[in-house]
N, C-alpha and C positions, 0 to 999 in steps of 0.2 A: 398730546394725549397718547398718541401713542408710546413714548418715552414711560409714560403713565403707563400705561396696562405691561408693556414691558416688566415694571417693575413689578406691578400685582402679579404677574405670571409667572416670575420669580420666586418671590415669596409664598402665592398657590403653591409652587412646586417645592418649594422647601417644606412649608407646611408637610406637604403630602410624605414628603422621604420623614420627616418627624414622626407622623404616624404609622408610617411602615415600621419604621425604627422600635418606636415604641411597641409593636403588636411581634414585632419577632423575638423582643425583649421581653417581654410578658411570656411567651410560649415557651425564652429559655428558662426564664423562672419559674413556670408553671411545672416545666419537665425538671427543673434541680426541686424544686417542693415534694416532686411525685418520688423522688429517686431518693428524696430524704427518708421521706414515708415510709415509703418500702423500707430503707435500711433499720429504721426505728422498729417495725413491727417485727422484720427478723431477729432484730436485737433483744427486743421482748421475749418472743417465745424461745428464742436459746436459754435466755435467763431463765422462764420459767421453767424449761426442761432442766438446766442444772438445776435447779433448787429441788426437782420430780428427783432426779437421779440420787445427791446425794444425801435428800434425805430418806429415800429405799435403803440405800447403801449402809446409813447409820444404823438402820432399826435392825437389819442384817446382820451386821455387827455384833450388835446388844444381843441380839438373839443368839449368836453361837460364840460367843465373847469366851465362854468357858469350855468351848469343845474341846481341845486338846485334854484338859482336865476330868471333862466328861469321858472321853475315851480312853483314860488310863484309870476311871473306874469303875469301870465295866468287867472285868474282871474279879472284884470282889464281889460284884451282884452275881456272877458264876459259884464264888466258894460261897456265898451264903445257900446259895440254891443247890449245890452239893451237901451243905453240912446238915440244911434242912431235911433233905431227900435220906441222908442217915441216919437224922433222928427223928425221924416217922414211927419208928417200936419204939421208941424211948417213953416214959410216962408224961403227961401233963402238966403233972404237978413237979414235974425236976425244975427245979431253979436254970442249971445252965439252957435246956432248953428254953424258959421264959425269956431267958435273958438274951440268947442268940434270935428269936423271933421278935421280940422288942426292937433290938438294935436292927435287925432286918425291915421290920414295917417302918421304922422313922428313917432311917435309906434309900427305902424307896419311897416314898414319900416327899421328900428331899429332890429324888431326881427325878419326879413328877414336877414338880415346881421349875425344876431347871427346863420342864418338856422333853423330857427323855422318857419313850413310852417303848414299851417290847414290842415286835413283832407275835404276833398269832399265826403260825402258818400251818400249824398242822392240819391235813385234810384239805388245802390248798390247793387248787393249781401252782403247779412251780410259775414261777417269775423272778428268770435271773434279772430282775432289776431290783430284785431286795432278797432273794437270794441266792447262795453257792451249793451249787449239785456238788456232794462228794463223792458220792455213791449209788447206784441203781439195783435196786432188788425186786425179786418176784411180787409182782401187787398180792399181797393177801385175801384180795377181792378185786373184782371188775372194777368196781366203783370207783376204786383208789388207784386206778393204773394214771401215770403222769401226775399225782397227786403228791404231796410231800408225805409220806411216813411217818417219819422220825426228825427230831431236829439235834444235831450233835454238840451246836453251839446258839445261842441264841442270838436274835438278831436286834437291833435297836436303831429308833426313831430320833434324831433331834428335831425338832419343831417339824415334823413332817418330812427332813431329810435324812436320808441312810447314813449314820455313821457307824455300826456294824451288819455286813450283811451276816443272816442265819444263814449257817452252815445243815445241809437237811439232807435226806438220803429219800429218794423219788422212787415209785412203784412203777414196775414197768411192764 
């Protein structure tokens, strides 16, 4: 008998390393499961941060897709706003006037649609983050001291970004 339990205490004992075995083995698989996990979720939200990013990035785009173009005409919105400012005593009823304020309102109009809006600064606070001091002159009044003036060049919006700053002359 003894030969007998012998053997059972063998076997016992193997059993037993089988279960340790198996329980260390489960723990490393539990920790490669965890560590999958983990890498999955970070994998997720990178993903969904690129698809955040480039699709900001597109509509971005789209929105100032035409600014170079926008910004070489912006200087014709100055001669119409010149030619108009000339033909202020001009009559009403003149054709070329009809015709220059025509062409002028479907212009801007135009470049309302593309989101290109003027600045308003006169009577301002200056903010050289939308515009350029050229010049500082005696405020007229208290009220207008660090104020903008006069504007010498106008300034304009794309979609809410500065792509000309107004050029202004500040009360001091």
């Amino acid at each position: 008998m003894n030969e007998n339990e012998n053997i059972q205490d063998q076997e016992l004992n193997q059993f037993e390393e089988n279960v340790e075995n198996t329980g260390a083995e489960a723990e490393d698989l539990n920790q490669k499961l965890a560590e999958s996990n983990d890498r999955y979720a970070r994998l997720v939200a990178e993903f969904d941060n690129y698809k955040k990013r480039t699709s900001k990035e597109k509509i971005e785009l789209m929105q100032s897709a035409g600014k170079d173009v926008i910004i070489k005409l912006l200087p014709v919105m100055d001669d119409f706003d010149r030619a108009l400012n000339h033909m202020k005593n001009v009559s009403d009823e003149d054709p070329i006037k009809q015709g220059v304020e025509l062409v002028n309102t479907k212009f801007r109009k135009t470049m309302e649609q593309l989101g290109v809006k003027e600045m308003d600064v006169i009577g301002q606070p200056f903010d050289p983050e939308y515009q350029e001091a050229i010049t500082m002159i005696p405020a007229p009044t208290p009220d207008l001291k660090d104020k903008v003036i006069d504007v010498t060049e106008k300034g304009y919006l794309l979609n809410d970004n500065v792509i000309r700053f107004a050029k202004v002359v500040i009360g001091q």
